[in-house]
C-alpha positions in Angstrom: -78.9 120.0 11.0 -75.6 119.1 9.3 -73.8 121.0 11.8 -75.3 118.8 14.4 -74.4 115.6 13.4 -70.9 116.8 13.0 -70.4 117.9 16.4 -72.2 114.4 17.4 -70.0 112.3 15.6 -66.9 114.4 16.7 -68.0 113.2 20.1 -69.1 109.8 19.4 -65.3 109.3 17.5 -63.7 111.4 20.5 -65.1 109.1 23.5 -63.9 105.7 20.9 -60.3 107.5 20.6 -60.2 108.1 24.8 -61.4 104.3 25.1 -59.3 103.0 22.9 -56.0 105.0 24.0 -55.7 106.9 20.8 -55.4 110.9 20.0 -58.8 112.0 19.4 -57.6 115.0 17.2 -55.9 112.4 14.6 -59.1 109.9 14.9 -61.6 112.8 14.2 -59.3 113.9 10.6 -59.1 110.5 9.4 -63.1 109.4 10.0 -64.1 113.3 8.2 -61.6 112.3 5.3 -63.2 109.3 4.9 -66.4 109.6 5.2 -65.9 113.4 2.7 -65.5 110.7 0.0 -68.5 108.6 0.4 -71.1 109.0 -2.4 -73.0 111.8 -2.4 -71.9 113.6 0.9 -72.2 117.2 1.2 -69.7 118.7 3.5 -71.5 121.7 6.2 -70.2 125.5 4.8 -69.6 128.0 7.7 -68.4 131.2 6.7 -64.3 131.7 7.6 -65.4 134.8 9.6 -67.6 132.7 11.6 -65.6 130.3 11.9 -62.6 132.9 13.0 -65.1 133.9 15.4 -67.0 131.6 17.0 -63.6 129.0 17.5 -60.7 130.8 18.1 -61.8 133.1 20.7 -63.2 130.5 23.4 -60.5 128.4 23.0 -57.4 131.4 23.3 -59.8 132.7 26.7 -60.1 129.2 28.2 -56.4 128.5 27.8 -55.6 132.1 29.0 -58.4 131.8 31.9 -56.0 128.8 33.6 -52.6 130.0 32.1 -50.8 132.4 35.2 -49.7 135.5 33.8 -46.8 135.6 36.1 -45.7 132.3 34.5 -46.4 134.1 30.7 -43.6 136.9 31.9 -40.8 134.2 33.0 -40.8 132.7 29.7 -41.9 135.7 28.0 -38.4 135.2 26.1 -39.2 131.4 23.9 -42.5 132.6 23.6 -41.8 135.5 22.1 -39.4 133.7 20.0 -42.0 130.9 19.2 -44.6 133.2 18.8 -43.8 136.1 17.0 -40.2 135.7 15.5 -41.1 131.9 14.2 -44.2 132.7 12.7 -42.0 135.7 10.8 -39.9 133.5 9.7 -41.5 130.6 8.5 -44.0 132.7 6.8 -41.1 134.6 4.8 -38.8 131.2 4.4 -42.6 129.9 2.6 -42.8 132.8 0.4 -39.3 132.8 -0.8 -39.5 129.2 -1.6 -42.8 129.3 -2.9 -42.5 132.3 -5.3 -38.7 130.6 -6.6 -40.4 127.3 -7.2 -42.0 127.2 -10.8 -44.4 124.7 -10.6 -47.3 126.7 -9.4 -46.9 129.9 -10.3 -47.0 132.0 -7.4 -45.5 135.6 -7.1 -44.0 136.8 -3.6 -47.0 138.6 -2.5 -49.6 135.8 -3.0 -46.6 133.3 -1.8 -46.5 135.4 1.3 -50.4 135.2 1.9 -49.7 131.4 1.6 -46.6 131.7 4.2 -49.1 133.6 6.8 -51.6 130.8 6.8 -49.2 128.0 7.0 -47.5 129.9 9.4 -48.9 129.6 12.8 -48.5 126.2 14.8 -51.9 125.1 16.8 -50.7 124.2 19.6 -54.3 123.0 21.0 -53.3 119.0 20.3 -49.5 119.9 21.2 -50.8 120.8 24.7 -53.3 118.0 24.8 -51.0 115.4 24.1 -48.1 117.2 26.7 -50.4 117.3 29.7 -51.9 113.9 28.7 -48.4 112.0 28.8 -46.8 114.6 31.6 -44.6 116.8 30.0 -42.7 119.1 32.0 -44.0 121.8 33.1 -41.9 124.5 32.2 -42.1 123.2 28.3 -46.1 123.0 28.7 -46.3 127.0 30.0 -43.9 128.3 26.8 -46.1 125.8 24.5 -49.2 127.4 25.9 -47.4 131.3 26.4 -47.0 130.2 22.5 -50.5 129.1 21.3 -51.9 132.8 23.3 -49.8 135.0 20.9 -48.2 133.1 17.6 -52.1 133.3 15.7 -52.1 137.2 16.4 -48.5 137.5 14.8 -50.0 135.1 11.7 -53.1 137.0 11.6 -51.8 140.2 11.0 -49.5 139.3 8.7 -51.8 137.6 6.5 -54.0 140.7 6.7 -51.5 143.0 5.2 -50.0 140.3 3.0 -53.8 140.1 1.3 -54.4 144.0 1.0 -51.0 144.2 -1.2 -52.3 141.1 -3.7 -55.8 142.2 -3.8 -55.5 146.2 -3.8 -57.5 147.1 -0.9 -56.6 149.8 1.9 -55.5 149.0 5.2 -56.6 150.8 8.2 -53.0 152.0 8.0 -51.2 151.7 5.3 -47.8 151.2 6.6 -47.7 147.6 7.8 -44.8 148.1 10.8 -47.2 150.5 12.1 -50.7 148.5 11.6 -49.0 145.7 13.4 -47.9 148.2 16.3 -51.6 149.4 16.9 -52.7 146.5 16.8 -50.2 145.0 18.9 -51.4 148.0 21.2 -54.5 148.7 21.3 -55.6 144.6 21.0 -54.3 144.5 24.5 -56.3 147.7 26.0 -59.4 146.2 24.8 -58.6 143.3 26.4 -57.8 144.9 29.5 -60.6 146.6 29.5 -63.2 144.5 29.2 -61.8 142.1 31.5 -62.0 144.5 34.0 -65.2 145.5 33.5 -66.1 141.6 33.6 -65.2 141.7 37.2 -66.9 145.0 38.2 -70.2 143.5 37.0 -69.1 140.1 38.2 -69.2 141.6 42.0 -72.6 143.2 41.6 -74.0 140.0 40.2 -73.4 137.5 43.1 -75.0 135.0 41.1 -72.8 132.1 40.0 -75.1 131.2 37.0 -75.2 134.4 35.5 -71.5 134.9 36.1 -70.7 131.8 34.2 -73.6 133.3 31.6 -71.2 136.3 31.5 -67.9 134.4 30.9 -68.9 132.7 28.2 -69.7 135.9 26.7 -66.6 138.3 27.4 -64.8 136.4 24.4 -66.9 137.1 21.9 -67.1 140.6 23.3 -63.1 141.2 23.4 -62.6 139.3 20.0 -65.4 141.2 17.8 -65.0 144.9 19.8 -60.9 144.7 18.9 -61.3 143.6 15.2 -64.0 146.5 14.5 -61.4 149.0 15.6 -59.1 146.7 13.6 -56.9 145.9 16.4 -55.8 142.2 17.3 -58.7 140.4 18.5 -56.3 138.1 19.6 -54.3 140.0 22.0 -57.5 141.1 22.8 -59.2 137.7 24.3 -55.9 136.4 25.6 -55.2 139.7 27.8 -59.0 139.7 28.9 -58.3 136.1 29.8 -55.5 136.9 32.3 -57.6 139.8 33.6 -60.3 137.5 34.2 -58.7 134.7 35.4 -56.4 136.6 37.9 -59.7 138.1 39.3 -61.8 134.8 40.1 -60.2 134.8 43.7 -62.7 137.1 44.4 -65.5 135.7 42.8 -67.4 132.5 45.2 -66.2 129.3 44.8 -69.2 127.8 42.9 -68.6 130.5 40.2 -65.0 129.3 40.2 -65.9 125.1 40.3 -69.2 126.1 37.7 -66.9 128.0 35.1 -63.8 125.5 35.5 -65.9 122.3 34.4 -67.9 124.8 32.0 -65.0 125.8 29.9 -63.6 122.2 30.0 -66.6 121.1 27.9 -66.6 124.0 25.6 -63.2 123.1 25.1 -63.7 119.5 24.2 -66.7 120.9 22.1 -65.5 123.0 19.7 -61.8 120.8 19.3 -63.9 117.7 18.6 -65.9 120.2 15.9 -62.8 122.1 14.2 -61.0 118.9 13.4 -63.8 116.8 12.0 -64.5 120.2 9.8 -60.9 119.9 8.6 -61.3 116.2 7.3 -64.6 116.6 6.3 -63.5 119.3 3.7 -60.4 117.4 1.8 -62.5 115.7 -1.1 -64.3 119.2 -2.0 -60.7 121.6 -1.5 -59.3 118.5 -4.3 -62.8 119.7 -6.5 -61.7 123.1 -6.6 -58.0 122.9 -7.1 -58.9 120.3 -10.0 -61.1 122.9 -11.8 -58.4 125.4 -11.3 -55.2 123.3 -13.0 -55.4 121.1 -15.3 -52.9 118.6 -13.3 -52.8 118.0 -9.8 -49.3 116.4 -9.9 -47.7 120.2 -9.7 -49.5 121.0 -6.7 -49.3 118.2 -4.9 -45.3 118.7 -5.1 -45.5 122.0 -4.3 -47.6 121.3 -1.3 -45.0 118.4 -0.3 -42.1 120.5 -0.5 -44.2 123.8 1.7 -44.7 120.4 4.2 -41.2 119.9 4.2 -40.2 123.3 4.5 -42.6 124.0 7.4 -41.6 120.3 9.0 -38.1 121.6 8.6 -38.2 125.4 9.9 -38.9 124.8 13.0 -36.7 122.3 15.0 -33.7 124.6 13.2 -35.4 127.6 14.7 -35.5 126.2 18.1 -31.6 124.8 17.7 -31.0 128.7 16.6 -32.8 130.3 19.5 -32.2 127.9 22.3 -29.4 126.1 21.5 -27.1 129.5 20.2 -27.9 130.7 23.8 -26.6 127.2 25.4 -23.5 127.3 23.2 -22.9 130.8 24.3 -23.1 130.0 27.9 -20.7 127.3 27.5 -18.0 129.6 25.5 -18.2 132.3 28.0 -18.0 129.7 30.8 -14.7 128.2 29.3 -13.1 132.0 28.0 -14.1 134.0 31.3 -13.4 134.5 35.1 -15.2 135.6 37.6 -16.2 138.8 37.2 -15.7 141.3 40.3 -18.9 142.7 41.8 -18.5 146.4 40.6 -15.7 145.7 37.7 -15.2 144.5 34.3 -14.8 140.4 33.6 -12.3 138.7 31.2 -14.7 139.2 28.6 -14.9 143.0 29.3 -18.3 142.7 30.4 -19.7 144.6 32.9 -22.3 142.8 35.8 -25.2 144.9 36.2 -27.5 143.9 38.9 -30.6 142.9 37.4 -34.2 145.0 37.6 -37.4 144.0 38.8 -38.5 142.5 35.6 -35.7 140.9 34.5 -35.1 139.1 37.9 -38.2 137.2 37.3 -37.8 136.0 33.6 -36.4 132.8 33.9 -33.0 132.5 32.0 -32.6 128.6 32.4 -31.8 126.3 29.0 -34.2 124.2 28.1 -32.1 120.1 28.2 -31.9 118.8 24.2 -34.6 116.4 25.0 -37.0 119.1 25.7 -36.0 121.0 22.7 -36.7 118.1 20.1 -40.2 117.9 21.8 -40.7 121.3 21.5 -39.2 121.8 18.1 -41.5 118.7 17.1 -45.1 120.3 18.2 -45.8 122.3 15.2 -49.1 120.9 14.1 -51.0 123.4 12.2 -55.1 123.4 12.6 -58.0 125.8 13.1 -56.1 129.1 12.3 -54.5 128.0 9.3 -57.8 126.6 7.7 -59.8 129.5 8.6 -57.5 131.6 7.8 -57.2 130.4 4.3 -61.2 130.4 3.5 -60.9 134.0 4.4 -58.9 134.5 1.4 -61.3 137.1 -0.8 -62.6 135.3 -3.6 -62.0 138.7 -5.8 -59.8 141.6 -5.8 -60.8 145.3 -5.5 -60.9 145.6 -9.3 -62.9 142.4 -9.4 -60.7 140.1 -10.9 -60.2 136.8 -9.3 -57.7 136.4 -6.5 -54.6 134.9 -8.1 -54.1 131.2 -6.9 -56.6 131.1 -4.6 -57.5 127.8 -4.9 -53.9 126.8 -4.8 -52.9 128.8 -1.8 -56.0 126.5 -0.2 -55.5 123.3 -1.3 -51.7 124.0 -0.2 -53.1 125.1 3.4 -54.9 122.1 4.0 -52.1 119.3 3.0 -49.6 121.2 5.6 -53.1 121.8 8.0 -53.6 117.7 8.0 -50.0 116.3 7.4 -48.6 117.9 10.5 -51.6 116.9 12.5 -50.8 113.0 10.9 -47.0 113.3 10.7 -46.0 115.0 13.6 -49.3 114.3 15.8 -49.1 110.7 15.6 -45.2 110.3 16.4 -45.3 113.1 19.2 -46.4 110.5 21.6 -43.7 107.9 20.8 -41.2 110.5 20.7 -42.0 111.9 24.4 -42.0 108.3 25.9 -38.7 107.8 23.6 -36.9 110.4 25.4 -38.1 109.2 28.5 -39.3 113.2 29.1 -42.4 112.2 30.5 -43.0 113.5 34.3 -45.0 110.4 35.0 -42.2 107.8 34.4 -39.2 109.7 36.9 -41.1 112.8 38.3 -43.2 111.9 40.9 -40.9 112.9 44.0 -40.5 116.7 42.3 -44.2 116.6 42.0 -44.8 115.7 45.2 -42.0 118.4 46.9 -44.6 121.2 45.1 -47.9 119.6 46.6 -46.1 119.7 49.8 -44.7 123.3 49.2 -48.7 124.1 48.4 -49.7 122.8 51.6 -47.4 124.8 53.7 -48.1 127.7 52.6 -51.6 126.7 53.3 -50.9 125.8 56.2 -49.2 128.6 57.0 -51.8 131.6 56.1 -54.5 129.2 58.0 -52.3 129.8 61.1 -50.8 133.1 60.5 -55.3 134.2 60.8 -56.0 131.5 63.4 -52.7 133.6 65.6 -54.6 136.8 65.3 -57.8 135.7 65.9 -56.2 134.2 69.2 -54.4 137.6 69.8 -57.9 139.8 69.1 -60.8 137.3 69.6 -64.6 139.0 69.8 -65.9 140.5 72.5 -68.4 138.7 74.8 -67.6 135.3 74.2 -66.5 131.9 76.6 -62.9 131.2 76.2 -63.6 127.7 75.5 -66.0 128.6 73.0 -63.0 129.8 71.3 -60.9 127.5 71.6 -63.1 125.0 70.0 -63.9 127.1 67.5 -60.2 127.7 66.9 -59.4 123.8 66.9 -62.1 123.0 64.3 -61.2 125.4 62.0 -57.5 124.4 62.0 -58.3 120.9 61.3 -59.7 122.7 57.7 -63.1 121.6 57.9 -62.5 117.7 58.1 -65.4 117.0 59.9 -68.0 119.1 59.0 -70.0 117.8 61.8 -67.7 120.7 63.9 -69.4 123.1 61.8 -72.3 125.1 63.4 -76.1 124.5 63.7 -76.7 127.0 61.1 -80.9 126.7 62.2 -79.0 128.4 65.5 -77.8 131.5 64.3 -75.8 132.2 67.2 -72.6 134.7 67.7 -70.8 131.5 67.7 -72.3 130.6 63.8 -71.5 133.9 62.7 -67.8 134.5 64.4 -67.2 130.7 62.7 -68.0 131.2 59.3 -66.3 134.8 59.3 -63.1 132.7 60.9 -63.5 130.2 58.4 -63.7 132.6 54.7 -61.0 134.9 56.5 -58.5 131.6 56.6 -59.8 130.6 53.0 -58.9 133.9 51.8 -55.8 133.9 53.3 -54.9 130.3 52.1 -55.8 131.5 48.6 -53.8 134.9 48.4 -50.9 133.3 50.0 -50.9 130.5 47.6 -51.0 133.5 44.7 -48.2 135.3 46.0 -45.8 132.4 46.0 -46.9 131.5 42.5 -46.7 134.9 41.2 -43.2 134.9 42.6 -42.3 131.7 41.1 -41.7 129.7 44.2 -44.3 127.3 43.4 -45.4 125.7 40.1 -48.5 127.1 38.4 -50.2 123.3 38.5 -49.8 122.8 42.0 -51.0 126.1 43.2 -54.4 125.1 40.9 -54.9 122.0 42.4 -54.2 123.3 45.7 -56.9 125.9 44.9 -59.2 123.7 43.4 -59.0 121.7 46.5 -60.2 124.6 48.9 -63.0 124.8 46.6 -64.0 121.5 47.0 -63.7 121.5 50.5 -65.5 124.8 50.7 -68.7 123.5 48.7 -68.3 120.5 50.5 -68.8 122.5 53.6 -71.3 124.5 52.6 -73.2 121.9 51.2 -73.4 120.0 54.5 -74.5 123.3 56.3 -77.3 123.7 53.7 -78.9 120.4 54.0 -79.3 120.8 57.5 -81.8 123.7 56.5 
């Protein structure tokens, strides 16, 4: 019952924040704060397994399900960088800092549990706010690339980082190569299921049990990868991609049924995680107090870990992205054109790029987009759960050192990002003018038009060969009017066939009709997938033929 009235007062405080113009994230941690300190108030207890288990996977498979893998690979290199080499870093820079300090008394090992959790940015509200206020869109796919991978890096960190404190065995005991099989295998599970997703998908034929099935395959990648203690992570994210590359050949209600499905679940389970988070603060302050006899200590110590992890990152980004700008500007000014089979000034030879690296996009991200991105580290679900998960003992039964320190720590960093950098992201974005919405809207445009080209293109490209081959035994004209109604895309449904008169005509229109959707829908693929049009075009485009699909078909049924 509590866990009702959670989730319906996380909605109740979301729809007030859309209303009123605010972040709901923020809104939803500052009514649970409040309202953990009213008399008597007993916050809802969900185990941190759970909690791992039923939140993190939906949200990494819905994000993954709409997030172009093609798009993952061009930025593979930030994300990467964000993902994995940021989240080692910060989590070492935490423990070193930690463990030096002497007001809580830390050592490296328990320090470095504390540096795993803290560790990886959720970039859930990050992306929210981006796509709410129109950031670009190459700084929205490495801040999403970034959110699919940087909680697997964390996860397994904090994994081995709590089997050295507490004295327990590892699956593998060396941790370079427990992070490589999980890194490895994570993925084939993934893979794997998300191919089997689609095998039964084309055998069902049924949008409501495919839906039924997706919601599901999460679950099924995240719990089937952590028993053979792989990544679970890896595991939902490359299902995702599997999944979501395949819905072309699922119907289009399946496609329009699981897009606005997800979209609630999303909402859901958000608006639940961050009124958990607030609704917890009074009772993590009850344990840390019976734990030290002064809160002052701590409260510095989580302060300066705030600072630290406030701090990290926008000198990580300068380090990554900036070095490689800086670079580019030195060589520029020191070289001269190198010859196309010889040696430049610099003495360094041109090599004709591969396959791979041709499509990784090596363009610098301006210094406005780099603030933004060094300024969306706001830590949430991951971080929390992750430290609940903390054992309570160690193998020999002795309490975990610090654990209620470690905790208390997690959740000052957990909600002072969210408040710190969460509320001033906005502000920041509009200060920097980065916003698509405020000088964009012709480069929009130019990839709508792009979109419908190449629609328009494939939908002629059929119609030509259908011209060129038409059926057998049919009038001319017949085709010709067939032919004119299907290029006008299905405008006017009232061009569309008596479907009561299933005539050769009705059938040869409707094959015409998928065989130019189909065509529309691969084309607009390929050009994504080769990076000539943006990712969020190509889905609205698609999304469009959907519409106008089920708008079609709808009209054809009620005739029935």
């Amino acid at each position: 019952m509590e866990l009702i009235l959670v989730v319906v007062g996380a909605i109740l405080v979301t729809a007030i924040a859309h209303r009123r113009g605010f972040e709901p994230a923020l809104m939803i941690v500052v009514v649970g704060i409040a309202v953990s300190f009213l008399p008597g108030f007993e916050a809802p207890e969900l185990d941190s397994h759970i909690l791992l288990t039923v939140v993190l996977p939906p949200l990494l498979y819905s994000a993954a399900l709409d997030f172009s893998f093609p798009t993952f690979l061009r930025n593979i290199r930030p994300i990467l960088g964000l993902g994995v080499g940021l989240v080692v870093i910060s989590a070492f820079t935490v423990a070193a800092v930690s463990s030096w300090l002497a007001l809580v008394p830390l050592t490296f090992g328990t320090a470095l549990v504390l540096g795993a959790i803290v560790a990886p940015p959720d970039a859930v509200t990050a992306v929210a706010v981006g796509r709410k206020l129109g950031l670009p869109k190459r700084v929205m796919a490495i801040l999403t690339g970034e959110s699919l991978i940087n909680d697997a890096a964390a996860l397994a960190l904090f994994s081995v980082a709590v089997a050295q404190v507490a004295g327990s065995h590892t699956f593998i005991e060396n941790p370079f190569l427990l992070f490589g099989y999980s890194a490895v295998v994570g993925p084939l599970v993934g893979a794997a299921l998300g191919y089997v997703t689609l095998w039964i998908r084309r055998r069902l034929a049924n949008p409501g049990l495919e839906t039924v099935q997706g919601l599901v395959v999460p679950f099924a990648a995240f719990i089937t990868a952590e028993e053979l203690h792989a990544s679970g992570v890896l595991a939902v994210v490359v299902a995702g991609f599997v999944v979501g590359n395949g819905t072309l050949d699922a119907g289009y209600q399946t496609r329009l049924q699981e897009r606005y499905v997800w979209n609630s679940v999303d909402v859901l389970l958000e608006a639940f995680v961050f009124a958990y988070i607030g609704l917890h603060l009074r009772f993590v302050l009850e344990d840390l107090r019976e734990a030290h006899e002064s809160l002052v200590e701590v409260a510095i110590a989580s302060a300066i870990v705030l600072a630290i992890v406030l701090a990290i990152r926008p000198l990580s980004v300068f380090a990554m992205f900036g070095r490689n700008k800086l670079f580019r500007h030195v060589e520029t000014r020191l070289s001269v054109p190198a010859p196309e089979r010889g040696r430049g000034a610099l003495g360094t030879r041109r090599k004709p790029p591969g396959k791979w690296r041709s499509r990784i996009d090596r363009r610098t991200l301006s210094w406005q987009e780099n603030v933004v991105v060094s300024w969306t580290g706001m830590r949430g679900v991951v971080t929390l759960a992750a430290a609940a998960a903390i054992p309570a003992t160690t193998i020999e039964g002795d309490p975990f050192p610090e654990r209620a320190t470690i905790q208390a720590i997690a959740f000052v960093v957990s909600v002072g990002t969210l408040l710190i950098q969460g509320w001033s992201l906005p502000w920041l974005i509009r200060r920097l003018q980065l916003s698509r919405f405020n000088d964009d809207h012709a480069a929009d445009r130019e990839e709508e038009v792009k979109a419908e080209r190449v629609v328009h293109a494939a939908a002629d490209r059929v119609l030509a060969e259908f011209r060129d081959n038409p059926p057998e035994g049919m009038d001319p004209q017949v085709l010709a009017e067939i032919r004119t109604a299907i290029a006008r895309h299905s405008e006017d449904v009232e061009e569309m066939p008596d479907p009561e008169a299933p005539t050769k005509r009705a059938k040869v229109f409707s094959a015409l009709y998928r065989d130019v959707l189909s065509a529309q829908r691969a084309a607009l693929i390929a050009e994504r997938d080769e990076g000539r049009i943006e990712d969020e075009a190509v889905r609205a485009m698609l999304e469009r033929l959907d519409l106008q699909e089920a708008g079609v078909s709808s009209r054809l049924e009620s005739r029935l």
